[in-house]
C-alpha positions as CSV (number, residue, x, y, z in Angstrom):
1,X,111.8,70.6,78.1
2,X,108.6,72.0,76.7
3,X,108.9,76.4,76.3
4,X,108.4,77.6,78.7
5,X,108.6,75.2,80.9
6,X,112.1,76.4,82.5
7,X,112.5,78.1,85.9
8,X,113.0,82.1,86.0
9,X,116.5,82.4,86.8
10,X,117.5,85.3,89.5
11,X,120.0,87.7,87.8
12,X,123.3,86.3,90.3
13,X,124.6,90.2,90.5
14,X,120.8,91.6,92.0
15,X,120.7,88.5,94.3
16,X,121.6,88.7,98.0
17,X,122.3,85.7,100.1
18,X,123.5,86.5,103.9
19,X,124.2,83.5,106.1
20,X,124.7,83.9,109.9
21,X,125.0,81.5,112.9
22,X,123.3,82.8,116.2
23,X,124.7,81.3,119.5
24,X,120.6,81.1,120.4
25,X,117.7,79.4,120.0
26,X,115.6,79.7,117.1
27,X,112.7,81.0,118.6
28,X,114.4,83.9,120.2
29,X,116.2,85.1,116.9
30,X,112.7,84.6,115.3
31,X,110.7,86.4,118.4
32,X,113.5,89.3,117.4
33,X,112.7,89.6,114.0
34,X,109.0,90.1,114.9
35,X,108.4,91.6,118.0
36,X,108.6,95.0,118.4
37,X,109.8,95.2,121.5
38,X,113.1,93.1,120.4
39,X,113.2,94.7,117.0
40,X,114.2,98.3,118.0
41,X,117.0,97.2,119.7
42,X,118.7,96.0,117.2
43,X,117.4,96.6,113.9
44,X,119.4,98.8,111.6
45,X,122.6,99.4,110.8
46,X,124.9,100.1,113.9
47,X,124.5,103.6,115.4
48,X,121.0,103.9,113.8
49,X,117.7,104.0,115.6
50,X,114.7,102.1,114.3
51,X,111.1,103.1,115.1
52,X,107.8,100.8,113.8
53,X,105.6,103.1,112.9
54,X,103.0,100.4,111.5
55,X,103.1,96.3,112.0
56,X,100.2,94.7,110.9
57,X,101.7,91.6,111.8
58,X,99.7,88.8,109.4
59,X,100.0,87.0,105.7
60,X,98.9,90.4,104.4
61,X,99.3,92.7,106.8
62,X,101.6,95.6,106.1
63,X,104.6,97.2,108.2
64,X,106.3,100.3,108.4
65,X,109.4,101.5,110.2
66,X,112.0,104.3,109.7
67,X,115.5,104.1,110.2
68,X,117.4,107.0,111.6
69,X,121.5,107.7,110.9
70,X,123.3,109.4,113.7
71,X,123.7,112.0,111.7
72,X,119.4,112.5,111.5
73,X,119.1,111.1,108.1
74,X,116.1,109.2,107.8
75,X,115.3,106.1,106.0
76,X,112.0,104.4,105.2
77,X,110.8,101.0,104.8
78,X,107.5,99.0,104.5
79,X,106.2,96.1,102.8
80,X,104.0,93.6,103.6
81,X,104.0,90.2,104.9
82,X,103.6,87.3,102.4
83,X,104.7,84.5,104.5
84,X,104.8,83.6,108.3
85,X,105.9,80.3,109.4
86,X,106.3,80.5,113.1
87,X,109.6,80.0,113.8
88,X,110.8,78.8,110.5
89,X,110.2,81.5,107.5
90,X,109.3,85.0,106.9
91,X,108.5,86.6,103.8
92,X,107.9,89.9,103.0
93,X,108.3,92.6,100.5
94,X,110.5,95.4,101.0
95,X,110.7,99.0,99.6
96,X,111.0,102.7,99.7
97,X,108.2,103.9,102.0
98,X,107.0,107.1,104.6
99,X,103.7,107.5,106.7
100,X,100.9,109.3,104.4
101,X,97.4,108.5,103.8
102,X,95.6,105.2,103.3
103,X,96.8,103.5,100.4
104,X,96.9,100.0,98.5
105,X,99.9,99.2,100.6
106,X,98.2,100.1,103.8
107,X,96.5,102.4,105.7
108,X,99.7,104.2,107.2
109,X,101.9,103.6,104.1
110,X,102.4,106.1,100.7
111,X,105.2,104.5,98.4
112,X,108.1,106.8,97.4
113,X,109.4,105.5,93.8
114,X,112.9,105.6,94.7
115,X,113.4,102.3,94.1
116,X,111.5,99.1,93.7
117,X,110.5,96.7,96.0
118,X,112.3,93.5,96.3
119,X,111.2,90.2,98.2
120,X,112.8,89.4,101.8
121,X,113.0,85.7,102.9
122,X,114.7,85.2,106.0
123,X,115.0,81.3,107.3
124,X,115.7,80.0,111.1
125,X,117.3,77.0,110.9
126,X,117.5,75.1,114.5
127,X,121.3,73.8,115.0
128,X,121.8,72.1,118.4
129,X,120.5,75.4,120.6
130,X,121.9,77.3,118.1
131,X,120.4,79.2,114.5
132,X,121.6,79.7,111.2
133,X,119.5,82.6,109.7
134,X,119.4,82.6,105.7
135,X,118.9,86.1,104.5
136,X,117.7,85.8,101.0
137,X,116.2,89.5,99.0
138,X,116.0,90.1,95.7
139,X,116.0,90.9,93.0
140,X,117.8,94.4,93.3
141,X,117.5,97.5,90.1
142,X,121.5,97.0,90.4
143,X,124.7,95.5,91.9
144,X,125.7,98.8,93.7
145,X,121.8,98.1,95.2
146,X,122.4,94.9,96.3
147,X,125.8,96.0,97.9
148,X,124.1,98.5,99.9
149,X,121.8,96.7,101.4
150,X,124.9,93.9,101.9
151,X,126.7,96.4,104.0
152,X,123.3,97.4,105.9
153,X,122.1,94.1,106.6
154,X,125.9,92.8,108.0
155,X,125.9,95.7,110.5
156,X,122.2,94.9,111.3
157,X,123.1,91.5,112.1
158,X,125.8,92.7,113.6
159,X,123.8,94.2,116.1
160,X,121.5,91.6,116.2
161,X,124.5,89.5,117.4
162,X,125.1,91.5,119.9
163,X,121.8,92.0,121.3
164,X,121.2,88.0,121.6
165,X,124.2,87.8,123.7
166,X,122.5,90.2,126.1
167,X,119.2,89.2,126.1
């Protein structure tokens, strides 16, 4: 193999892979991963609240949404959209964020350096009425990182379970 030539290998301790079957059909799990309406009532972990404060919902387009605890902590995310593949694939970045003035990342959007961004692919796979969502973000600043965001995402989808057996 020529130099250079070899694929960049993801450091396997900042990588995190989530798999999940959903008892519903993959455009309703998708529709809840990007609508608002559906995404507040589940996203988060459990017991938080989620509010979108900006979804500029395109290739490009950047979103923001905060996170709050039941104890009144808040947490902030945005990113923007790389990839939407309607209802296959999303792809998006992911980081530290709060609403501030207009900015590279958006007009709603002021970066907090608290930690880095990180790419989020999330894939609906159809299985006989049924989806199997592939949660794929990396790469995380450290393990403890990545195992944060594995305990988060687990309640989230928790919820998200939950929230497709009502809907």
């Amino acid at each position: 193999m020529a130099a250079g030539s070899s694929p960049v290998m993801e450091p396997v301790d900042r990588v995190l892979v989530i798999m999940r079957i959903f008892d519903a059909p993959r455009e309703l799990v998708f529709r809840a991963w990007t609508d608002p309406e559906h995404l507040v009532r589940w996203f988060g972990p459990r017991g938080f609240t989620t509010t979108i404060v900006a979804n500029d919902y395109r290739p490009g387009g950047a979103y923001c949404l905060r996170m709050r605890s039941p104890d009144g902590e808040e947490y902030w995310n945005q990113g923007v959209y790389r990839e939407i593949a309607e209802p296959e694939r999303l792809v998006m970045t992911w980081g530290p964020g709060r609403p501030g003035n207009a900015s590279d990342n958006g007009p709603y959007l002021e970066s907090k350096a608290t930690r880095p961004d990180t790419l989020l692919t999330v894939t609906f796979d159809e299985l006989a009425g049924k989806t199997r969502l592939t949660l794929h973000q990396a790469v995380f600043e450290s393990a403890a990182a990545r195992d944060s965001h594995n305990r988060g995402w687990n309640s989230a989808l928790d919820c998200l379970a939950e929230y497709l057996t009502a809907a």
